[in-house]
C-alpha positions in Angstrom: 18.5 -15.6 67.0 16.6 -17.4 64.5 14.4 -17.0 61.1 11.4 -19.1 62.2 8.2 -19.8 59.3 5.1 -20.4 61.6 1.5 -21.9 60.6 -1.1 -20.7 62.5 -0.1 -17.5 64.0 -3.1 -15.8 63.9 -5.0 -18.2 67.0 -4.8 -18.4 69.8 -1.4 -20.6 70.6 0.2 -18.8 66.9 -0.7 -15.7 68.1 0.9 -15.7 71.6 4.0 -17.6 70.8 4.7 -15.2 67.8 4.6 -12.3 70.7 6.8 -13.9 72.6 9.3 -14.7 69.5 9.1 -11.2 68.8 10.3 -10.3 72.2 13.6 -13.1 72.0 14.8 -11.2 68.5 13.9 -13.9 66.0 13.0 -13.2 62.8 9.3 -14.2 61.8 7.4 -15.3 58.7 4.1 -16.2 59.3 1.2 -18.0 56.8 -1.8 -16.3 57.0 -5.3 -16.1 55.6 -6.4 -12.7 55.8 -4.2 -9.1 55.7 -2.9 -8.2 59.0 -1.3 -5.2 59.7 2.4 -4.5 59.5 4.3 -5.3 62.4 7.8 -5.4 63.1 9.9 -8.5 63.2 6.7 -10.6 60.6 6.3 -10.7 57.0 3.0 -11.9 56.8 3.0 -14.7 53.5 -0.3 -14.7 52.4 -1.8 -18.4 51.6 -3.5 -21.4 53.0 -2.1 -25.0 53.7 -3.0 -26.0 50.7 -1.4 -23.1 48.6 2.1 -24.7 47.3 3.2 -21.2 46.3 2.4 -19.6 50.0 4.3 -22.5 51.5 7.2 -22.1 49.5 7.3 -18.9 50.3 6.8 -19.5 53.9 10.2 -21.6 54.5 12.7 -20.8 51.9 15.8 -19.4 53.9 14.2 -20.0 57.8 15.9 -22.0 60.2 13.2 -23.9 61.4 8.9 -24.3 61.0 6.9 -24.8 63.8 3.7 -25.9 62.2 0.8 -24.9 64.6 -1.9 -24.5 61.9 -5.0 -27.4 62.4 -8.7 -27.9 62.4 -9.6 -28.0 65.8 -13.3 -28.6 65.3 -15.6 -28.9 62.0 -19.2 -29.5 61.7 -17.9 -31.8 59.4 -15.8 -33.8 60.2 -14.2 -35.0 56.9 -12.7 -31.7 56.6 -10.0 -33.1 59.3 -8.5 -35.2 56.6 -8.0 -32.3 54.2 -6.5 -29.6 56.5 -4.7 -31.5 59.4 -3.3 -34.7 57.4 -2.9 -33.1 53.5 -2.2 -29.5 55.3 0.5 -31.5 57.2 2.5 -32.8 54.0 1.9 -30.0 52.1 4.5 -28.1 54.8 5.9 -31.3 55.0 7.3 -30.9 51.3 7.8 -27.6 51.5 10.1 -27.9 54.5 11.9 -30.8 52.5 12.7 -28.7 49.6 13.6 -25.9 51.2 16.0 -28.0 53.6 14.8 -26.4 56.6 16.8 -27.5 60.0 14.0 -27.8 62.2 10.5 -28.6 61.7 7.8 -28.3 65.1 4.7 -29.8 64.4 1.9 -29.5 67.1 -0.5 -32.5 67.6 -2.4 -33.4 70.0 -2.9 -35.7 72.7 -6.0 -36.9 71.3 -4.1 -38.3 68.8 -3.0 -40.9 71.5 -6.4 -42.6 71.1 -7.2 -42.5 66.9 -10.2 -44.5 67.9 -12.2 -41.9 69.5 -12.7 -39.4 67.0 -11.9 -38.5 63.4 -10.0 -35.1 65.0 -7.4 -37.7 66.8 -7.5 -40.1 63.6 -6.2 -37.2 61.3 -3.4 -36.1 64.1 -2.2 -39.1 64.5 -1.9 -39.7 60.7 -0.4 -36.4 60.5 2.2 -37.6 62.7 3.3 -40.3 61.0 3.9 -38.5 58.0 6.2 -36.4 60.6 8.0 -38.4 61.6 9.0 -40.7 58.1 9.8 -37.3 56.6 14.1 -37.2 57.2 13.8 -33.7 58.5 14.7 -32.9 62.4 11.5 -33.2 64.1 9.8 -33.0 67.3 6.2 -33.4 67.9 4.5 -31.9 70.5 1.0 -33.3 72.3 -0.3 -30.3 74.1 -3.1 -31.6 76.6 -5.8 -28.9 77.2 -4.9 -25.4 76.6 -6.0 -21.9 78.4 -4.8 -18.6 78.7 -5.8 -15.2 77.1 -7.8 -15.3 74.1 -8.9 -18.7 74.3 -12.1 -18.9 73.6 -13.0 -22.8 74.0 -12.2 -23.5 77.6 -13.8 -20.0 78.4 -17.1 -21.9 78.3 -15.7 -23.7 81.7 -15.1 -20.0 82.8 -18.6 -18.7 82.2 -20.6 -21.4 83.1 -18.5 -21.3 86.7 -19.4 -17.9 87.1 -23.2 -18.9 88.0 -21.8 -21.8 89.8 -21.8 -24.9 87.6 -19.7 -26.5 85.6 -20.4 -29.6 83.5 -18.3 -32.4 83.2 -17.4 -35.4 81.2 -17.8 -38.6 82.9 -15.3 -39.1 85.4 -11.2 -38.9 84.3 -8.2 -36.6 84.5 -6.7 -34.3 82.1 -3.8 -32.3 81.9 -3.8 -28.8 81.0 -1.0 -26.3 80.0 -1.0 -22.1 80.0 -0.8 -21.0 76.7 2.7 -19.0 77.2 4.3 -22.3 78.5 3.7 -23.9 76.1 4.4 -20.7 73.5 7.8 -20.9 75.3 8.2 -24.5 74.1 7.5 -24.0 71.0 10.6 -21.7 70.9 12.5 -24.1 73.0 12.5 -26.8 70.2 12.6 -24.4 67.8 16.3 -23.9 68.8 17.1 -27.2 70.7 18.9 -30.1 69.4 16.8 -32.3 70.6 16.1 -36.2 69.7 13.3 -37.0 67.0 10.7 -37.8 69.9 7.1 -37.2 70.6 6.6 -34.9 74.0 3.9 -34.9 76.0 4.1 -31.4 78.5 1.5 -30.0 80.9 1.7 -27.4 83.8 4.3 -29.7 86.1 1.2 -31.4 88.3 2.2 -34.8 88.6 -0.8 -37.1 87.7 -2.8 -34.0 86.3 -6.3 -33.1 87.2 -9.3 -35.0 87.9 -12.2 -33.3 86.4 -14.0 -32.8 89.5 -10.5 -30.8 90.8 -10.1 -28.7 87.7 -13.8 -27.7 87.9 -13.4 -26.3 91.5 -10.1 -24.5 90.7 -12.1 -23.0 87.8 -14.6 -21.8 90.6 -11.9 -20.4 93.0 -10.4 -18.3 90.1 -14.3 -16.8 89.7 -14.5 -16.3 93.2 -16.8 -19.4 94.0 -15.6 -21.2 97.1 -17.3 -24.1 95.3 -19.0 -24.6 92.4 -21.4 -27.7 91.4 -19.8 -30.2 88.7 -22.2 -32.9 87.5 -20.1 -35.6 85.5 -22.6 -36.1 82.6 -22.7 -39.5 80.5 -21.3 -39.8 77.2 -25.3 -40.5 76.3 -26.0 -36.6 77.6 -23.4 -34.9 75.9 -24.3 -36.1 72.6 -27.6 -34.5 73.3 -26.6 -31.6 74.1 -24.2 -31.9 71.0 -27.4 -32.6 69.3 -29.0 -29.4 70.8 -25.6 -26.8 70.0 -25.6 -27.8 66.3 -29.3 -26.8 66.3 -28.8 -24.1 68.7 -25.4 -22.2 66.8 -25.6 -24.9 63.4 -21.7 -24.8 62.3 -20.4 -22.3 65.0 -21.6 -25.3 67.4 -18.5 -26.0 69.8 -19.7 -29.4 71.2 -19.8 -31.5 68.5 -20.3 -35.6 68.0 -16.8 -36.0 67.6 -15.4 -33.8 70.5 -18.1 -36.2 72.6 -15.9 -39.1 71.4 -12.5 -38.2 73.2 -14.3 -35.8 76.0 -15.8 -39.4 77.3 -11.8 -40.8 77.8 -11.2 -41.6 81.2 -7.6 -40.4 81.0 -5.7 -37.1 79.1 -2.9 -37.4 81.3 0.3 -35.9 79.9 2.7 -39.1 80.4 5.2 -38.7 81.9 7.7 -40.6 80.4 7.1 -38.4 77.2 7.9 -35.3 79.2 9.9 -32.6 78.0 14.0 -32.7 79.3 14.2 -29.9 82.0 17.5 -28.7 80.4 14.8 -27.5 77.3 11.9 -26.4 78.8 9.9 -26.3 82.2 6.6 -24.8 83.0 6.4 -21.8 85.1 2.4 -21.3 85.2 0.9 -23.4 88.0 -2.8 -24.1 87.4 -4.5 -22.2 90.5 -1.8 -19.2 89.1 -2.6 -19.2 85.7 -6.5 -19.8 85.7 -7.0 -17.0 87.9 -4.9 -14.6 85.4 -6.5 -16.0 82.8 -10.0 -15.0 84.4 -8.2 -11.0 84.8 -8.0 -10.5 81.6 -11.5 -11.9 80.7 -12.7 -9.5 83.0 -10.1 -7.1 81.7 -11.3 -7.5 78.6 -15.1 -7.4 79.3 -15.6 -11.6 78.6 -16.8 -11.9 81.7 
């Protein structure tokens, strides 16, 4: 059993893998911004990324971080820099100083192709300031995530409820259930694995073209078939154009997510993949998107 410190474990990845930590018996100290309540197993450290105190606080005496915390999305998109690239060596030194035996750090695939947007510039940046830090690291590149409490690809899930589903232009993507890649996490977390940069997804070889993963989005509804118009990269910044107006800086589509939606390929590659002696997936897609779609109907989503 470990003493893990963990960023981000109030969303919707943090939150599920610090469940499941709690279940193995480690220990957890978790960064947050607002109270929580008590729970057994956390000490909640309150503090933000950029709160040298908090972060001290956070890894002094753990056996390894697993640094999950990011901006996701921003309506603007400068604010990447400050919280995924200076949030990143802010734990970064803190880990150092601390001389913390493990450090986790979640990326993103989309940090494969910088060009594309500012989110994947400011990952990729944040990796390399991973991986010239000295400490035992692995990096992790999760492709899309779903599961319970995820509220971004529930859009995909609501829409396919009336029977349509908009796409990107053609591609494939990957895409992982959120306790898989939880599990992970914790897999690293106690591994002695090399300094490497993984790449996992839900064990389909080649991933999913858009149009496939739209359908078996519609089966796990209850559509035998659902319409899925790819739409051109010139539409979706329209209708990125239209969501900021629509829900200003709650707006999920933005300019920048337009940039790496429009990639042809998120493919989890597979010579990044993750040894099978550490970790394999046990969520198949058609498995987990129709659980996924219980609880939102559990839970009155949909």
């Amino acid at each position: 059993m470990m003493r893990l410190a963990i960023t981000g474990g109030t969303g919707f990845v943090g939150s599920t893998m610090l469940d499941l930590a709690l279940e193995q018996g480690h220990g957890c100290r978790a960064l947050t911004r607002k109270p929580q309540p008590e729970r057994d197993g956390v000490d909640w450290v309150p503090g933000t990324l950029s709160e040298t105190d908090a972060l001290t606080e956070l890894v002094i005496g753990v056996d390894a971080v697993i640094h999950i915390a990011g901006l996701l999305n921003t309506p603007d998109p400068a604010e990447f820099e400050q919280a995924n690239v200076t949030g990143t060596q802010n734990v970064i030194a803190a880990a150092k100083a601390a001389r913390v035996k493990r450090f986790v750090f979640v990326s993103s695939l989309s940090a494969r192709e910088p060009k594309l947007s500012v989110y994947g510039a400011s990952k990729a940046r944040a990796e390399t300031l991973v991986e010239a830090s000295a400490l035992d690291w692995a990096i992790v590149r999760p492709p899309a995530v779903y599961g319970p409490r995820d509220r971004d690809m529930f859009e995909l899930f609501r829409s396919a409820k009336f029977g349509v589903v908009p796409l990107p232009p053609g591609g494939a993507t990957s895409i992982i259930h959120v306790e898989d890649l939880a599990q992970l996490f914790l897999a690293l977390a106690v591994s002695k694995t090399p300094k490497t940069i993984y790449e996992p997804d839900d064990g389909r070889e080649g991933g999913w073209s858009h149009k496939e993963l739209a359908q078996a989005i519609g089966r796990a509804v209850g559509k035998r078939w659902v319409f899925a118009p790819n739409l051109p990269k010139g539409v979706l910044s329209l209708a990125a154009t239209a969501d900021k107006l629509l829900r200003g800086d709650k707006a999920k589509l933005t300019a920048d997510r337009v940039g790496y939606m429009s990639h042809p390929n998120w493919v989890a590659r597979s010579d990044r993949a993750v040894p099978t002696s550490v970790w394999e997936p046990q969520i198949g897609g058609e498995e987990g998107l129709k659980a996924t779609v219980d609880w939102y109907r559990a839970e009155g989503w949909l």
